[in-house]
KOLNUPA-862367 format. One record per residue: residue in three letters; x negated, y negated, z of N, C-alpha, C in turn. Coordinates in steps of 0.2 Angstrom, whole numbers, plus 2048, in hexadecimal, padded with zeros to 3 digits. Layout:
// residues N
ALAXYZXYZXYZ/...
This chain:
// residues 385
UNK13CD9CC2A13FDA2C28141DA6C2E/UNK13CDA5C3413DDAAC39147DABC3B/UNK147DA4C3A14FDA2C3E153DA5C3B/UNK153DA3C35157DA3C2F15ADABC2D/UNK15FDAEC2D161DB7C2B160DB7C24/UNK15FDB0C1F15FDB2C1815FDADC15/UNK15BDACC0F15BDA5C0B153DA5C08/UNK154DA0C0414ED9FBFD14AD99C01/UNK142D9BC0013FD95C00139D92BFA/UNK13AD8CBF7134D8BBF412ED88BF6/UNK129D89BF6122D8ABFA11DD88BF5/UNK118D84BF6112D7FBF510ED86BF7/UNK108D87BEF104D8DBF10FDD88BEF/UNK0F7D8EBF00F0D8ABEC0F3D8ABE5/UNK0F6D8FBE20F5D8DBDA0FCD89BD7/UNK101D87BDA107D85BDA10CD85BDD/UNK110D88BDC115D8DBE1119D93BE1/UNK11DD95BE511ED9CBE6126D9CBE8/UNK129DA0BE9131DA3BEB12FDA8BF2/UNK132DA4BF7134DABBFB13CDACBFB/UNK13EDB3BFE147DB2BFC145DB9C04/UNK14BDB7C0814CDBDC0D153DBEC0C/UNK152DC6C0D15CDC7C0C15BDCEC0E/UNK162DD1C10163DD8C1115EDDDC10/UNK15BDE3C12158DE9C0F159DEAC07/UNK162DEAC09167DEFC03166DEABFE/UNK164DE2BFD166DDEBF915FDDEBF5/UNK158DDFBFB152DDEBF8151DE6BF2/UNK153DEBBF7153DF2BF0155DF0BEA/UNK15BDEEBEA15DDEBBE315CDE9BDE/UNK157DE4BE3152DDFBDF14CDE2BDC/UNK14BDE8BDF143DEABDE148DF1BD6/UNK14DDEFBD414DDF3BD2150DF2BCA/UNK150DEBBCB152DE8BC6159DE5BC5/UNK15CDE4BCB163DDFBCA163DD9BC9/UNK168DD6BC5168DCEBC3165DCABC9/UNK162DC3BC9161DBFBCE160DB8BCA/UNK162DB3BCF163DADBC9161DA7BD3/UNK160DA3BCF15CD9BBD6164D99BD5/UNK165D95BDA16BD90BD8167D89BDC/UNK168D86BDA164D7EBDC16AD79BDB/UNK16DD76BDF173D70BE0170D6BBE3/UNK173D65BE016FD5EBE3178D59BE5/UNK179D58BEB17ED54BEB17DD4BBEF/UNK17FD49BEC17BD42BED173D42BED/UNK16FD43BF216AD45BF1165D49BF4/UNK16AD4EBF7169D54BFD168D5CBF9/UNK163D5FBFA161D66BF5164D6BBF8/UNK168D6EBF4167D76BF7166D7BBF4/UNK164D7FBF6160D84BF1166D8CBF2/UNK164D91BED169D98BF0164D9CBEA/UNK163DA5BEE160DA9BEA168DADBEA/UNK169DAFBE216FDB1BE216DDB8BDF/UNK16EDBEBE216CDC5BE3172DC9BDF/UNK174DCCBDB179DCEBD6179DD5BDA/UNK179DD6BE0179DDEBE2180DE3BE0/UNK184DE1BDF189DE2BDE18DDDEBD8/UNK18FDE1BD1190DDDBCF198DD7BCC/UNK19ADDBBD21A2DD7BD41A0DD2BD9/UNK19ADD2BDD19CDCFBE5195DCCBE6/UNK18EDC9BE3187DC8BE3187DC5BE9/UNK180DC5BEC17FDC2BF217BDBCBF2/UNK17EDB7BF517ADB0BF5178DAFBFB/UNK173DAEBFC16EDABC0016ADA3C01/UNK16FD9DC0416ED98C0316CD94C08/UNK16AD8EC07166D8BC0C166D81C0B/UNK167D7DC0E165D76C0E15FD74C0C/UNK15BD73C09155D71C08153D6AC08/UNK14CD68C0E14BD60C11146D61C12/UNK13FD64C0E139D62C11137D5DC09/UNK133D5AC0912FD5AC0312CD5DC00/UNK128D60C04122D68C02126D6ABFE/UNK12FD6AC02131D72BFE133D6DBF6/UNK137D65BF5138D66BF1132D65BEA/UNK12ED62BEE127D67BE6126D6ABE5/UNK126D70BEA126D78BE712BD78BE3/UNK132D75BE5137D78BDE137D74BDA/UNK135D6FBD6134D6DBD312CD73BD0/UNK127D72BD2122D75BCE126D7CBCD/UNK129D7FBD112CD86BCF130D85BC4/UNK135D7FBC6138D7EBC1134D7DBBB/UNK12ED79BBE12AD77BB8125D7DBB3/UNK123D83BB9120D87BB6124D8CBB3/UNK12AD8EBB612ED93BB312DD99BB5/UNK126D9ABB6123DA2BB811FDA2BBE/UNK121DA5BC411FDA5BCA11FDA9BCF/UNK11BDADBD511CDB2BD9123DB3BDC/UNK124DB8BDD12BDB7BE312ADBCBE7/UNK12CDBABEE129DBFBF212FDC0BF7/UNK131DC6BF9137DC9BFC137DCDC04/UNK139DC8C07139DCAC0E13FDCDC13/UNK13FDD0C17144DD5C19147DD0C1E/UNK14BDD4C2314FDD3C29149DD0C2E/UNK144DD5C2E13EDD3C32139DCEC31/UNK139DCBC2E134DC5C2A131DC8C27/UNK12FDD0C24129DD2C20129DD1C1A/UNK123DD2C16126DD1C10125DD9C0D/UNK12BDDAC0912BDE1C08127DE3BFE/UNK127DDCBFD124DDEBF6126DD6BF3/UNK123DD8BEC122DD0BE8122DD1BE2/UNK124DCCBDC125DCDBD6124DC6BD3/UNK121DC7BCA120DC0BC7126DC0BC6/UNK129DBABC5132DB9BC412FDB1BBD/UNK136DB2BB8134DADBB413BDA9BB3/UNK13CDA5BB5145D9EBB5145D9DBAF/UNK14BD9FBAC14FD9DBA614CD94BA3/UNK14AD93B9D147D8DB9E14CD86B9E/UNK154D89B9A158D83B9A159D83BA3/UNK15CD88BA515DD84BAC159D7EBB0/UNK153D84BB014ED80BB314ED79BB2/UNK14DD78BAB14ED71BA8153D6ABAA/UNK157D6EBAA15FD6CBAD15DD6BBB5/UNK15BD6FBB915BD6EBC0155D6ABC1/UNK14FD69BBD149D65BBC14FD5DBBE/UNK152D5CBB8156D53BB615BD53BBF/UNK15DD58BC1160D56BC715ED54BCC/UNK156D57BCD151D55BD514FD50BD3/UNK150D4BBCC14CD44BCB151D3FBCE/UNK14ED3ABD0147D38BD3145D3CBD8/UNK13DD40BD913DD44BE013DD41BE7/UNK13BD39BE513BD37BEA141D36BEE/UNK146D35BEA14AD32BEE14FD39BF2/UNK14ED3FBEF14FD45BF414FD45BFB/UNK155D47BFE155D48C0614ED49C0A/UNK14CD48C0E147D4CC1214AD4AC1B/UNK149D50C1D149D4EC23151D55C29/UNK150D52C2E156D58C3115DD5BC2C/UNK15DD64C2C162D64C27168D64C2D/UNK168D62C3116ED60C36171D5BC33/UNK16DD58C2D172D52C2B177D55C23/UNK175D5AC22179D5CC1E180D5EC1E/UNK184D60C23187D61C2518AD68C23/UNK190D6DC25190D74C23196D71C1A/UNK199D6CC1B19DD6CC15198D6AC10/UNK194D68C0E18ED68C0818AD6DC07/UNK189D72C0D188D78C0818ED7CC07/UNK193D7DC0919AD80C0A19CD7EBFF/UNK19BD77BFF199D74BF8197D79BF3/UNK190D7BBF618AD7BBF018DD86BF1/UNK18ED87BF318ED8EBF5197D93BF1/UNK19BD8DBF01A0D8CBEC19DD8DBE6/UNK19CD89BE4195D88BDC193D8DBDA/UNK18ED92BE118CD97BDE18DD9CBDC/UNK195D9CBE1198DA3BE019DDA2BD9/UNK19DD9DBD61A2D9BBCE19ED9FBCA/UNK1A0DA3BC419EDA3BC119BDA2BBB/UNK19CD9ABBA199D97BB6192D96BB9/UNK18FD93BB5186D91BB6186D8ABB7/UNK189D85BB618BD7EBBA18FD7CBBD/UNK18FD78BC3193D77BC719BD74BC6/UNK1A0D76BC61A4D72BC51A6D6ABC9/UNK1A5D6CBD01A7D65BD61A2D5FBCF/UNK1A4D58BD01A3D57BCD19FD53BD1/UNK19FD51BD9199D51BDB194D55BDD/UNK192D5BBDB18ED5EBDB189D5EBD5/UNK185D5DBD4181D61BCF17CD67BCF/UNK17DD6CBCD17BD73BCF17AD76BC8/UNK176D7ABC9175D82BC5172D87BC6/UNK173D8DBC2171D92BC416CD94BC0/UNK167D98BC2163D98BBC160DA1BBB/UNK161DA4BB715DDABBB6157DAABB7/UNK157DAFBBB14FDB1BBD14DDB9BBA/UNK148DB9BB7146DC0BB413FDC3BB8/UNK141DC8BBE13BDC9BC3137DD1BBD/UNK130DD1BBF12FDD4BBB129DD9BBF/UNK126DDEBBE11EDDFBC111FDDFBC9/UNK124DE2BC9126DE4BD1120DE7BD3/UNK11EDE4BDA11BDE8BDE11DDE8BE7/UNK11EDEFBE611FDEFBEE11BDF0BF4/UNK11BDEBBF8116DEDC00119DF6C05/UNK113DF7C06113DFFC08111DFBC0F/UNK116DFAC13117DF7C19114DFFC22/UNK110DFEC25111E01C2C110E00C31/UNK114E02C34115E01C3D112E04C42/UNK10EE03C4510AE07C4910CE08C50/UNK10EE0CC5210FE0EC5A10CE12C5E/UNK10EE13C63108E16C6A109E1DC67/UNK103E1FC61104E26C60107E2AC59/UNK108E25C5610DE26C5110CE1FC4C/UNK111E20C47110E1BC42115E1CC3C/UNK11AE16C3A11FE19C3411DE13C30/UNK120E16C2A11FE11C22125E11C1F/UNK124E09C1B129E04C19129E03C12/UNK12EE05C0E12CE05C09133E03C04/UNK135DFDC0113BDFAC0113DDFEBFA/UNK138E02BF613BE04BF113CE0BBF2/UNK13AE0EBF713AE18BF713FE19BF6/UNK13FE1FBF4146E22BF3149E26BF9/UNK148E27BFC14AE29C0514BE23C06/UNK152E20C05152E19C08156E1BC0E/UNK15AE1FC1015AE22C16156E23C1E/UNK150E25C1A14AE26C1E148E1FC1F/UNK146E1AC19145E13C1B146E0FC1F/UNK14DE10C1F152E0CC24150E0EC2D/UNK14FE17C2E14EE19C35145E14C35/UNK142E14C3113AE14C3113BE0DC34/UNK141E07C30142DFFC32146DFFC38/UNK148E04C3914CE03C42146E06C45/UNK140E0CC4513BE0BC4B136E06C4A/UNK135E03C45130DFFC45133DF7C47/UNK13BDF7C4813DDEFC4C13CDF0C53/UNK13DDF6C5513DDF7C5D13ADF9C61/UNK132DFCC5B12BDFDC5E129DFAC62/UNK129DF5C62125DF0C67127DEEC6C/UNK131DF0C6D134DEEC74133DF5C79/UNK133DFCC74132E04C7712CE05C75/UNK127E01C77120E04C7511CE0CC75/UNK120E0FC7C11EE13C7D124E19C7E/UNK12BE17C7E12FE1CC7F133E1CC78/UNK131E1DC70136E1BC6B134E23C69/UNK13AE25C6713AE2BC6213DE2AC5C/UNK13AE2DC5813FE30C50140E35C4E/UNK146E38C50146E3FC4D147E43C52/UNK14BE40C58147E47C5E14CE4AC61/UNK14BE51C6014EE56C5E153E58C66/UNK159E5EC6515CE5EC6C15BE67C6A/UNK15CE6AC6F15DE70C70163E73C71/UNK167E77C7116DE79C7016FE81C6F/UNK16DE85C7516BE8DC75168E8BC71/UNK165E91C6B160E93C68160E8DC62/UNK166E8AC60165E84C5B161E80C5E/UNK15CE7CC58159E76C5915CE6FC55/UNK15EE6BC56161E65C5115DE5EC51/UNK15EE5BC4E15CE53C4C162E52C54/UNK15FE4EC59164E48C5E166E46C5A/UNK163E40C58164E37C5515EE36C50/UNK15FE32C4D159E30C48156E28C4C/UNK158E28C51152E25C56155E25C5F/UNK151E26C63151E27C6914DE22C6E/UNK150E1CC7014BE17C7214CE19C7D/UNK149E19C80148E1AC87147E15C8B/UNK149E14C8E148E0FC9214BE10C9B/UNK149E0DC9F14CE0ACA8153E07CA8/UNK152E01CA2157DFDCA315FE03C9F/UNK15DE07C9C162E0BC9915FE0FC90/UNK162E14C8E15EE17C87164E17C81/UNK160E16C7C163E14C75165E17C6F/UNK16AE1BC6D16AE21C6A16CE1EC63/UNK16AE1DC5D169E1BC5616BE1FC51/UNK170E1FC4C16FE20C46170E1CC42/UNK16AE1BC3C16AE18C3916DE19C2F/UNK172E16C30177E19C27174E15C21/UNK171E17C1E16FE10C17175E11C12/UNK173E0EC0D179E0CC07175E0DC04/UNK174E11C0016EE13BF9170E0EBF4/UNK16BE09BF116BE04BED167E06BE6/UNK162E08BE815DE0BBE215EE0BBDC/UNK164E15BE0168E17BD716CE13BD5/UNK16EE0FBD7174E0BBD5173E04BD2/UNK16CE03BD4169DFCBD116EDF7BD1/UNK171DF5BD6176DF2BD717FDF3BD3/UNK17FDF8BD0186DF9BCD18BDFBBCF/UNK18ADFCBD7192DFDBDB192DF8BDE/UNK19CDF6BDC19DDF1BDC1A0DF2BE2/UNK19FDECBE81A2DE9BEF1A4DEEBF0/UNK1ADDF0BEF1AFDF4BF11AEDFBBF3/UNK1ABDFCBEF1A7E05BF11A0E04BF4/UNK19EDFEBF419ADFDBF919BDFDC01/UNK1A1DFBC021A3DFAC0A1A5E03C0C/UNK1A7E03C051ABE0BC081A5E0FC09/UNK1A3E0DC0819CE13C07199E11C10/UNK198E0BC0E194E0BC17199E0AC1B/UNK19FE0BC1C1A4E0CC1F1A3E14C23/UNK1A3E17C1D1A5E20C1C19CE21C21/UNK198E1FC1E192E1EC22191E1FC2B/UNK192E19C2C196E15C3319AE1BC36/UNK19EE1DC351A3E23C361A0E28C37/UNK19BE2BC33196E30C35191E30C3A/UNK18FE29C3B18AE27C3F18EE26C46/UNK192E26C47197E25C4E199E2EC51/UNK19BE31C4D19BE38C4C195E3DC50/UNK18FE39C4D188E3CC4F187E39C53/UNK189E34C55187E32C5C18CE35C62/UNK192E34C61197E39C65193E40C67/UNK191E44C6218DE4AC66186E49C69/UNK182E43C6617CE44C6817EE40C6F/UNK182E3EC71182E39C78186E41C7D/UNK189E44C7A18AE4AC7F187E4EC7F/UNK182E4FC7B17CE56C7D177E53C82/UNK176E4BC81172E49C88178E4BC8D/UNK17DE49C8D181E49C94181E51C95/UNK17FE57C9217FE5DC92179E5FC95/UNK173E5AC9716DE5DC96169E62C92/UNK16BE5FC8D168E65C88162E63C89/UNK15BE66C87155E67C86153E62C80/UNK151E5FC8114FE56C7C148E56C7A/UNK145E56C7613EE55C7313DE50C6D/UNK139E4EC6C135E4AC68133E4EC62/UNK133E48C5E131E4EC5612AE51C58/UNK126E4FC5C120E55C5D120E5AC62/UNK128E5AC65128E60C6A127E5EC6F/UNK126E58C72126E55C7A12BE56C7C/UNK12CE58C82134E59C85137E52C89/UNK13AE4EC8813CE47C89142E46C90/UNK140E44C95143E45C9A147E3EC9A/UNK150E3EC9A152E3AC97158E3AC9D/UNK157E33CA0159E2FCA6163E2DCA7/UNK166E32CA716FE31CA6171E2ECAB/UNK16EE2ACB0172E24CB3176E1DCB1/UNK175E1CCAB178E18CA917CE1BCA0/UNK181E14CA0183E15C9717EE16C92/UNK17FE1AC8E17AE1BC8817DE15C83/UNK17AE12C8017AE0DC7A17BE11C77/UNK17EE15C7217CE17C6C182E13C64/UNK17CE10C6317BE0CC5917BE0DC55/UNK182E0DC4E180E0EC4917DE08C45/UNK176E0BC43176E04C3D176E06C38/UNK17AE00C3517BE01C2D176DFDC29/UNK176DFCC21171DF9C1E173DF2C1F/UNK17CDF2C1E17DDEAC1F187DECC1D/UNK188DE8C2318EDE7C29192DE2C23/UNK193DE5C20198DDDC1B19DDDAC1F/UNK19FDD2C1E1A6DD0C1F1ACDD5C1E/UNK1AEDD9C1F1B5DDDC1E1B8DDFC23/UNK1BDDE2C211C2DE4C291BFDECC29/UNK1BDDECC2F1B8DF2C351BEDF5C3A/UNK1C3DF5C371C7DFAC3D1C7E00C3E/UNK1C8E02C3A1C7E08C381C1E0BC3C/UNK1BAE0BC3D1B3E0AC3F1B5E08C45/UNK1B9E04C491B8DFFC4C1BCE04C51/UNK1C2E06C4F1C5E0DC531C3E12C55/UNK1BFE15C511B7E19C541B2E19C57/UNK1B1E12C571ABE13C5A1B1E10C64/UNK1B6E0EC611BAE0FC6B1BCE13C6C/UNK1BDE18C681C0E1EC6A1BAE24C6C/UNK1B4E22C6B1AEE26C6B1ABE24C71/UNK1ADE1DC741ABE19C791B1E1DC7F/UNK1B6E1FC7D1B9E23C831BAE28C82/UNK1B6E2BC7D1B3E34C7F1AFE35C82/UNK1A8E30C801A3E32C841A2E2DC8C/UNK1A5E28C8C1A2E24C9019DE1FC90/UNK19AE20C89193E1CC87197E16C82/UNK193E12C81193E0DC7F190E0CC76/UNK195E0AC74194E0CC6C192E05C64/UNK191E04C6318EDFDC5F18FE03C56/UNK190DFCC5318EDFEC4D18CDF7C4A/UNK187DF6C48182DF1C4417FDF2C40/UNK17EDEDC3D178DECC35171DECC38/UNK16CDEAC33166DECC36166DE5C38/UNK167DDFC33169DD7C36169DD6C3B/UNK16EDDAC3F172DD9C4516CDD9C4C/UNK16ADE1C49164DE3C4D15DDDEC4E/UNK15BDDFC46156DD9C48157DD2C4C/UNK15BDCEC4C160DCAC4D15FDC8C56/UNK163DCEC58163DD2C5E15BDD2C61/UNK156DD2C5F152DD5C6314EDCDC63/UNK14CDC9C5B149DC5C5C14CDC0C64/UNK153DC0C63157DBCC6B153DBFC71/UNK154DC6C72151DCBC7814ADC9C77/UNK145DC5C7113DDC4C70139DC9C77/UNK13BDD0C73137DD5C7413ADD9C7C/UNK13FDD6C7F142DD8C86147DDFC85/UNK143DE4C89149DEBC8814FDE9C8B/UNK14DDE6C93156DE4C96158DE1C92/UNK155DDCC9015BDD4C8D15DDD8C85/UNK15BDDEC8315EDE0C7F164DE3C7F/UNK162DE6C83168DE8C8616EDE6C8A/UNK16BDE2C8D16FDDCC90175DD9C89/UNK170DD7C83176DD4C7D17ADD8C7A/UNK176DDFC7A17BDE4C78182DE3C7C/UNK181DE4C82187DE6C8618BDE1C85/UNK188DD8C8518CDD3C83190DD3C7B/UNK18DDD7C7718FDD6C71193DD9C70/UNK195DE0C7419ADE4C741A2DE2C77/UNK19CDDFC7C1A3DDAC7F1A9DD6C7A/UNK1A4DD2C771A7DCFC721ABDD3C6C/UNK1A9DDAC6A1ACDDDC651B3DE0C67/UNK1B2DDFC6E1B9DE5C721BFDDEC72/UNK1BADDBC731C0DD4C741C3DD2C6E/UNK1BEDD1C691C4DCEC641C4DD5C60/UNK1C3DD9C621C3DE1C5D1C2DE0C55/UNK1BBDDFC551BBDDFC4E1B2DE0C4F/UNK1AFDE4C4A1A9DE4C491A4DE1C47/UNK1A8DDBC431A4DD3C401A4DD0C44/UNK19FDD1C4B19CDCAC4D193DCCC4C/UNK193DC7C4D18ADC3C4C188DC0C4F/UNK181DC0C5417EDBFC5717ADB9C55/UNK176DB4C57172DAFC5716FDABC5E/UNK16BDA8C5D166DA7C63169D9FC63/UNK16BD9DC6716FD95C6B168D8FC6A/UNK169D8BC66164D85C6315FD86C6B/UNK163D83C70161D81C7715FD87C7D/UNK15FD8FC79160D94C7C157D95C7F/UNK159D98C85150D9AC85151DA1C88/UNK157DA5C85154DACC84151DAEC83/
């Protein structure tokens, strides 16, 4: 799971078995709030692949899928299928789990996907290197059909309802040199959740120079800088963080008002960083939410980040002109990413403020080059960053 940015696993527990699924922030609110979700299970010759399909939107759902090759895993989904009714447990960008729910599978599917995995023996096991990307490319078609069986006619697939029930959410904390913030996948300050999940990803790299909230001086006004302030030698990191409220909507904006929305977002967060990156260069008087006055090092470019809840496939030009046009106002250095990207980014850096930094500057590299802000970062099989 660590590797992986998203996907379902089925898991061998003491009482039988269980579902984990990891997907977006914005995709797991959804869930906790009662949007469609259905298993998609495909067998092609005799290679498994699994997908949790998340209805967060109900023109555009999100699939989450994966090759499946262990044995363990395929008993667990056989015992999943056999029992019908089983835990599911929902984990973030981070690997945490941010809460859990009994979930109950439709029973004709199930039954139907039961006759596909037979014989279990004769089920793949082994490197999913041998899958190749055109058979899940296969199964992933399938599940974006709207039918509930597969049409390829070498595929056998289905989707199945799932009815998650008896939500419970984990009241997640972060503890730092001093302080401490909470996580909490269903609050309604999703807003606030989101700042609370960008200091607790990069707690541990600014252990002792991370702010939230820390305020700038401006004659007699006082204002919010940035919704986070990370410090450092190698260079300092100015944040804002824009969420996509899921909650009220219980997934019923569809795609398109989706993008526009963390688009309009994005635009705001580039904006507030344009001023906060020039009242440092102004030396304004800088404090901490508790009134420490923050002595803050302008030899170098400032980072300043917008993260969004989640950076969809779309055209970012628009955003993409902003944020270089803001890079030749201020001089500083401008990024806009999801939280994915973020977390992503750091596990590579595993815990290094240079090498974080370091990637940022590479990644930027990359976005000026092909000018576009859908690229994606990942750790090289052979890499010993």
């Amino acid at each position: 799971m660590y590797s992986s940015e998203a996907g379902i696993w089925f898991i061998p527990t003491t009482d039988g078995a269980s579902v984990l699924i990891k997907a977006p922030i914005s995709s797991l609110k959804a869930l906790s709030v009662g949007c469609s979700f259905e298993v998609g299970i495909g067998v092609l010759e005799n290679k498994v692949c699994v997908a949790g399909i998340i209805h967060d939107a109900p023109d555009t759902p999100l699939i989450v899928s994966r090759p499946q090759a262990h044995a363990e895993e395929h008993q667990a989904l056989i015992e999943v299928l056999s029992r019908g009714a089983v835990h599911f447990f929902l984990f973030n960008e981070m690997d945490h789990c941010v809460g859990w729910s009994s979930g109950s599978l439709a029973s004709e599917g199930s039954e139907q996907a039961s006759e596909y995995l037979q014989p279990i023996t004769k089920l793949y096991t082994g490197s999913v290197l041998e899958f190749g990307e055109s058979l899940l490319d296969i199964f992933n078609e399938a599940m974006h059909d709207n039918s509930t069986v597969a049409k390829n006619p070498e595929l056998a697939a289905v989707k199945i309802p799932v009815k998650l029930v008896d939500w419970h959410p984990n009241f997640l904390s972060y503890v730092g040199m001093g302080t401490y913030q909470t996580v909490q996948v269903d609050h309604p300050d999703e807003g606030g959740m989101l700042e609370n999940s960008v200091w607790a990803a990069l707690s541990s790299v600014y252990p002792a120079k991370l702010y939230k909230s820390p305020t700038v001086e401006n004659g007699e006004k006082t204002r919010e800088l940035t919704d986070v302030l990370a410090l450092s030698s190698h260079g300092n990191i100015l944040i804002e963080a824009k969420d996509l409220a899921m909650l009220a909507s219980k997934g019923s904006r569809v795609h398109s008002r989706k993008v526009s929305g963390v688009k309009k977002q994005a635009l705001k967060g580039v904006a507030q960083l344009v001023g906060a990156a020039k009242a440092l260069r102004r030396n304004c008087k800088i404090s901490s939410s508790e009134g420490k006055v923050l002595n803050v090092d302008l030899s170098d470019q400032l980072h300043c980040v917008v993260i969004v809840s989640e950076l969809f496939a779309e055209n970012w030009d628009e955003v993409y002109e902003a944020a270089v046009a803001a890079m030749r106002e201020t001089g500083d250095l401008f990024h806009v990413i999801d939280y994915r990207e973020l977390v992503a980014l750091l596990k590579i850096a595993r815990g290094y403020d240079g090498t974080l930094q370091t990637l940022l500057k590479k990644r930027l590299d990359h976005v000026l080059h092909r000018q576009t802000l859908n690229v994606r970062s990942r750790q090289a099989p052979d890499s010993s960053a």
